[in-house]
N, C-alpha and C positions, 0 to 999 in steps of 0.2 A: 564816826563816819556813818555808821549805819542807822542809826537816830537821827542824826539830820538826814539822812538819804529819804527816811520814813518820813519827817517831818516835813521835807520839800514836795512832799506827795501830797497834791490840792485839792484831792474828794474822798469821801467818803464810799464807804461799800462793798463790793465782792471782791474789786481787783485791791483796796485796799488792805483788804483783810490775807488774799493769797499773800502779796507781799511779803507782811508779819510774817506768816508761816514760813513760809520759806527764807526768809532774813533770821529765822531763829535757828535752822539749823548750824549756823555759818556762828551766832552768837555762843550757840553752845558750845562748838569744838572751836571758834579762834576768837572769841570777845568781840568786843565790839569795835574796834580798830585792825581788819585784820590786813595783812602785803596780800601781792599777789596770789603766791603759793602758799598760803593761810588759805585764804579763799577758795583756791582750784583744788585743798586736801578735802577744805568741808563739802562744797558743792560735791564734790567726787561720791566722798563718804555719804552723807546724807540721798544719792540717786541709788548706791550700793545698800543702803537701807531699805530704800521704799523701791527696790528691782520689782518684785512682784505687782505691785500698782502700775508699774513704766508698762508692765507686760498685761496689764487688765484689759477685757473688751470696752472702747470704747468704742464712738460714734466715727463715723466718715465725714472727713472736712467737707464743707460745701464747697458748690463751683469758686463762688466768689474768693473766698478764703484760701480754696486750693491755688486759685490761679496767683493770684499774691502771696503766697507763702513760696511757690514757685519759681517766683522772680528773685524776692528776698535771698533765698536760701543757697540760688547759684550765685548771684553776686557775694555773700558772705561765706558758703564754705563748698561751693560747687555740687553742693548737692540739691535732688531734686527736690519735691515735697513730696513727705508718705501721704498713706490711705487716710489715719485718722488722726485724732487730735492727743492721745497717747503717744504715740511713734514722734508727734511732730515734738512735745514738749520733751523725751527721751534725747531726739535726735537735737535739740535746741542747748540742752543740760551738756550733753557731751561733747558737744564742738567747743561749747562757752571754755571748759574746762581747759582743753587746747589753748584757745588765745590767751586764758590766764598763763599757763604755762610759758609761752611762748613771748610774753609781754608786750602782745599785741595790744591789747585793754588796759588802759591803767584806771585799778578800782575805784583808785579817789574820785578821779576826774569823772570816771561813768556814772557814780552812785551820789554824789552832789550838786550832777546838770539837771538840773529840769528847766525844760524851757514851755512855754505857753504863750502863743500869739492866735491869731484869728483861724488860723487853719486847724488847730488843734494844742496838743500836749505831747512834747519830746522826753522823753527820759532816757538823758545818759547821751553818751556821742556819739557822732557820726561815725558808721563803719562802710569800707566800701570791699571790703573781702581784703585786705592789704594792711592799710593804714586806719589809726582812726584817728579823731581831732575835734575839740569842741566846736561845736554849732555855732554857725555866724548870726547873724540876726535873720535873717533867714534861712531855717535848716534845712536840709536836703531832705525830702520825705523820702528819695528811693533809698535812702543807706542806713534806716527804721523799716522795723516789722508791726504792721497794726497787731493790735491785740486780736487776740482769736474771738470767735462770734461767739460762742460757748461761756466767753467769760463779759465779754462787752455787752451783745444784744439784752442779758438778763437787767441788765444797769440803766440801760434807755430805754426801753419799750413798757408802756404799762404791763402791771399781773393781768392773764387770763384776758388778754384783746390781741386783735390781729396785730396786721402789718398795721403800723402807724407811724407817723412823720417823728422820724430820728429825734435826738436830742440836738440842739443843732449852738453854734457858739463854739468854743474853748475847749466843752469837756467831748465835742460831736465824736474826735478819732482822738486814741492815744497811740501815741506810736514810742519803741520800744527799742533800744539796743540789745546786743548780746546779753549782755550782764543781767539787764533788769527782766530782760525775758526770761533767762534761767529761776531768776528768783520766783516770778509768777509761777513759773511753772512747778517748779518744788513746792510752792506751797499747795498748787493741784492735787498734785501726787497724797501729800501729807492729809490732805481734808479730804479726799476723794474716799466714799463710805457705798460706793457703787455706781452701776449704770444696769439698773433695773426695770426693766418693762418700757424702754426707752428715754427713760427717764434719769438725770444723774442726782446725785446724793451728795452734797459735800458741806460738810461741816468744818467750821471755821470757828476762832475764837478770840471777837474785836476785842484788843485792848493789850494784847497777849504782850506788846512789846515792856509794858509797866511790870512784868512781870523776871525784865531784860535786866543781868544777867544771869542772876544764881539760880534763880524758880523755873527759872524756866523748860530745862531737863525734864523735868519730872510731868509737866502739864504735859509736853509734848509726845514722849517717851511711855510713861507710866501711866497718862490719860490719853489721847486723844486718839493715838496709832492703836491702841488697845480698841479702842470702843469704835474708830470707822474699819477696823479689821473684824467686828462684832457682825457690823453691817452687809460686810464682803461677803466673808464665809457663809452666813448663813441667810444673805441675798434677802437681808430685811427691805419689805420697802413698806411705803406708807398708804394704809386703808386711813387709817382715825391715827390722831396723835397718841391716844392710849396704844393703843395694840402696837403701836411701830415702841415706842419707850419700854412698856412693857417686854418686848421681845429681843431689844438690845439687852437689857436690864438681865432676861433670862441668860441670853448665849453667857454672860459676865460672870454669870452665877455661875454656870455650868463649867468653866474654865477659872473659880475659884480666885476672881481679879476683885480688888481692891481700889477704887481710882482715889489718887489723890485730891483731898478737895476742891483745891483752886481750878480742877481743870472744868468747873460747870460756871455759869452756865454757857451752853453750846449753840451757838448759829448753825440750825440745818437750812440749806439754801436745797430745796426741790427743784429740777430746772428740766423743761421738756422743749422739742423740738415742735412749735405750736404753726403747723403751717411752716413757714418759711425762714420764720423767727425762732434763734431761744429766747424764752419765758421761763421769771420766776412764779411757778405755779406756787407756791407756798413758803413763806423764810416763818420757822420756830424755833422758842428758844427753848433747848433742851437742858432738863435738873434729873438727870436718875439716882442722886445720892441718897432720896428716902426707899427707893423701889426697889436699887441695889442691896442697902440694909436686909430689908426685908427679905428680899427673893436669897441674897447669900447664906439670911437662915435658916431660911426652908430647907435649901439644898442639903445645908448639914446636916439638919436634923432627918431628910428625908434618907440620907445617906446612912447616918446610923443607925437608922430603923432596921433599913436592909443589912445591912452587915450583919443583927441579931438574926436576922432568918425572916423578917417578915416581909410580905410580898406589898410594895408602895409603888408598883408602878401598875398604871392602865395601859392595857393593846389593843390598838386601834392597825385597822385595814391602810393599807399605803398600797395602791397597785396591789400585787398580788399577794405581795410582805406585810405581815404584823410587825407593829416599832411599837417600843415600851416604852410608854412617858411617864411622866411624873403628872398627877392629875391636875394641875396648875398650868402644867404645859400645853395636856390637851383641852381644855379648855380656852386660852388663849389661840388653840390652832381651830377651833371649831366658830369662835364668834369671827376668826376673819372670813371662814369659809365662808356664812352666813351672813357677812358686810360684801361678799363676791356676788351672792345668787340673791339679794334680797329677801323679804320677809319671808316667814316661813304662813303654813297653814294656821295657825294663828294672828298673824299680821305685828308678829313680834319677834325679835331675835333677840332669844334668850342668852344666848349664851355670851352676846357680847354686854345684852345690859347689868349679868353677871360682873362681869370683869370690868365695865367702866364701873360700877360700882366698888370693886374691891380697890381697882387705882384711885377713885377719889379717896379711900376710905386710907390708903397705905399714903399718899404722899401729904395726907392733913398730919401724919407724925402721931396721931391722937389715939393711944392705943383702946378706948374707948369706941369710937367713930370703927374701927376695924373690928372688934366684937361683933360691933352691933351688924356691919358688913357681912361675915361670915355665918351668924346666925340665920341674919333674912335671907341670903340665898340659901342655905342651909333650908329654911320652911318654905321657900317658894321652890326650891329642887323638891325637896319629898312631897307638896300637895301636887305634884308636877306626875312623878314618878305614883303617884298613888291615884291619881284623880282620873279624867278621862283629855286632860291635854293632849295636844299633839304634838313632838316635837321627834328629833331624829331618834334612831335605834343608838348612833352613837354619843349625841347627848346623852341618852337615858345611862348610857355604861358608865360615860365618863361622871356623871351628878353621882351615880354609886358608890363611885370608887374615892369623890369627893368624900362622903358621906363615913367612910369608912372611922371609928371612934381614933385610930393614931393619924388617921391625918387633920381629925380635927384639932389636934392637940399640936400637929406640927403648925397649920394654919393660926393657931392663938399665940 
C-alpha cells in the first residue's frame, strides 16, 4: 500500500522526498501494509518521537496560507489555524490520528487516490469534517488542504529570484487529505535540521523507500535524527559548505556517534523567506563519513591525552566566559567568524583557507594529501606567528596551540 501510495505520487522533489520520510516511520513499526490502528499506533509513535521538533521555533504562516488553513481546518476538526507552520503540522498529525482511530479515513482508499486533472493534484479523499469518499471526476477543492507555501513555493519559483509566474498546469496546486497531510508533515519533522537566521534547514534522503523494509530503521534512527539533531542543538547554519559539514561532523564527534553508512548521502534543502516567497536558496548533497572518520579520532585521541594530564584544549573569550576547545574546534569557530566580517588586514582569511584546506585534504581519504595539509598550515601558522603578518590575537593562540608537538601527532 504504501509503495504504490509513493508510486502514484507524479513528481519529483521536496514534497516527494518529505513523503518517504514520513511513510518510513509507519514502514518501520507496521510494514508496509499496515489497518487502521497499525497506522494511527505509528503516526502516534513516530509525533511522540520527533515531540521536540513539533515544539521547535518556526516561522509564522502567511496571510494567504493562514487564511486557507482556516477554513480547512474548521470544516475538518473545528479547529482554527495556529501562528505557525510547526503547530499547524502537530496540530494536522494529531487530529489525523483521531479519524484513524475512529474509522473515519479508510487508509487504503486515502493512500492509493491520486487524482490529477486541470486544476491540479488530489491526494487521497474527500474529507468534509464527517464523512469521507473518493473523489468524483471532479473533486471538491474545499474538502483538501493545499500544501503549505514552505514546502510548495521552494518547488515552483526559481533559486534566488523574486515573485515569478507560478508553475502553472497539473503540478500549479497539490492539494491534500488528512492522511497524506500527516505524512508530509512527519517527514518535516524528521528532516527538519533547524530554522536559523530565518532560514530552514532540512535534510532529506531521495530514494530512502529502496531502502523499505528492513534498512530502513537504522538510516532513519541511527542516521539521520542523529545528524539533523547535530544541526538543532548546536544551531549549525550555513556560511561555506566546508565549515556547515565540518561542524556537523564535529558536534558527531563530540557525542561519540557512529552513522550507519547507508544513511549518506544527504539532501540539505536551505529555504529562506525571499520577499514574499519561499526560496530554495541552496539544495547540497551531503557525505560526512570521511570527516566523521577523521574528526571521531581526533576526539579520541584528543581525549586520552587529557586523561594523562596533559593540557589539549585552547581558551578563547565568549562574552565575558573563557570556553575550552579543542584546537580544531577553534579554528573552525574562528574562519566562520572571519567568512561573517570579511577579509582581515591582509585581504585574506586565514583561518578559513586553513580549514578548507584540511577538509579538501580529509575527505580525498588520502592520507598523504592530509600530511602534506597539516604541514603547510603548520609553516604558514608559524612564518605567520614569527613574521610581521597581521592576523587576530586569537588566531595567533589558537595556530599555537595548533602547533603544540601532541597535537600534531593527534592531527597525523
Amino acid at each position: 500500500m504504501l509503495l504504490e501510495a509513493l508510486a502514484k505520487y507524479p513528481y519529483d522533489g521536496l514534497t516527494r522526498e518529505l513523503l518517504s520520510l514520513g511513510m518510513s516511520w509507519v514502514v518501520m513499526n507496521s510494514g508496509l501494509e499496515p489497518d487502521a490502528e497499525e497506522l494511527a499506533d505509528s503516526i502516534e509513535g513516530a509525533l511522540r518521537s520527533l515531540r521536540d521538533r513539533a515544539k521547535a521555533h518556526t516561522s509564522k504562516m502567511g496571510r494567504n496560507d493562514r487564511s486557507s488553513f482556516d477554513k480547512v481546518l474548521k470544516a475538518w476538526f473545528n479547529r482554527s489555524a495556529p501562528e505557525t507552520y510547526g503547530e499547524l503540522f502537530e496540530l494536522i498529525i494529531e487530529e489525523t490520528v483521531k479519524l484513524l482511530r475512529k474509522g473515519t479515513i479508510n487508509p487504503k482508499e486515502s493512500l492509493t487516490t491520486v487524482r490529477v486533472d486541470k486544476d491540479g493534484t488530489y491526494l487521497g479523499v474527500e474529507y468534509d469534517g464527517e464523512t469521507s469518499k473518493l473523489p468524483g471526476k471532479k473533486p471538491k477543492a474545499d474538502h483538501y488542504a493545499i500544501l503549505p507555501a514552505i514546502i510548495k513555493q521552494p518547488e515552483y519559483y526559481e533559486r534566488q529570484s523574486g515573485f515569478l509566474t507560478p508553475t502553472t498546469g497539473q503540478k500549479a496546486q497539490i492539494r491534500l487529505d488528512p492522511l497524506w497531510f500527516s505524512l508530509v508533515a512527519l517527514g518535516f519533522f524528521t528532516g527538519f535540521a533547524g530554522f536559523i537566521g530565518g532560514k530552514y534547514y532540512l535534510m532529506t534522503k531521495p530514494g530512502i523507500e529502496g531502502l523499505w523494509p528492513y534498512e530502513v530503521e537504522d538510516v532513519i534512527v541511527k542516521g539521520l535524527l542523529p545528524l539533523t539533531e547535530a544541526g538543532i542543538s548546536d544551531r549549525v547554519s550555513l556560511s561555506t559548505e566546508e565549515l556547515y559539514e565540518m561542524k556537523l561532523a564535529m558536534k558527531l564527534a563530540e557525542e561519540d556517534r557512529t552513522l550507519p553508512d547507508g544513511v549518506y548521502p544527504v539532501t540539505l534543502h536551505l529555504i529562506s523567506l525571499e520577499g514574499q516567497v519561499y526560496t530554495e536558496l541552496k539544495t547540497l548533497q551531503l557525505d560526512l563519513s570521511g570527516l566523521s572518520r577523521y574528526l571521531n579520532a581526533y576526539v579520541e585521541r584528543i581525549r586520552a591525552l587529557s586523561a594523562s594530564g596533559l593540557q589539549m584544549t585552547v581558551g578563547l573569550k565568549e562574552g565575558k566566559a573563557t570556553v575550552h576547545k579543542y584546537p580544531l574546534w577553534a579554528l573552525v569557530d574562528i574562519a566562520e567568524k572571519e567568512l561573517g566580517r570579511g577579509v582581515n588586514g591582509d585581504g585574506e582569511m586565514l583561518a578559513y583557507i586553513f580549514v578548507k584546506d584540511l577538509y579538501r585534504a580529509i575527505n580525498s581519504g588520502d592520507r598523504r594529501l592530509i600530511e602534506d595539509s597539516v604541514f603547510r598550515l603548520f609553516r604558514q601558522g608559524r612564518a605567520l606567528l614569527e613574521g610581521s603578518g597581521r592576523a587576530s590575537g586569537e588566531l595567533r593562540k589558537v595556530l599555537k596551540a595548533f602547533m603544540w608537538r601532541e597535537h600534531l601527532g593527534v592531527l597525523l
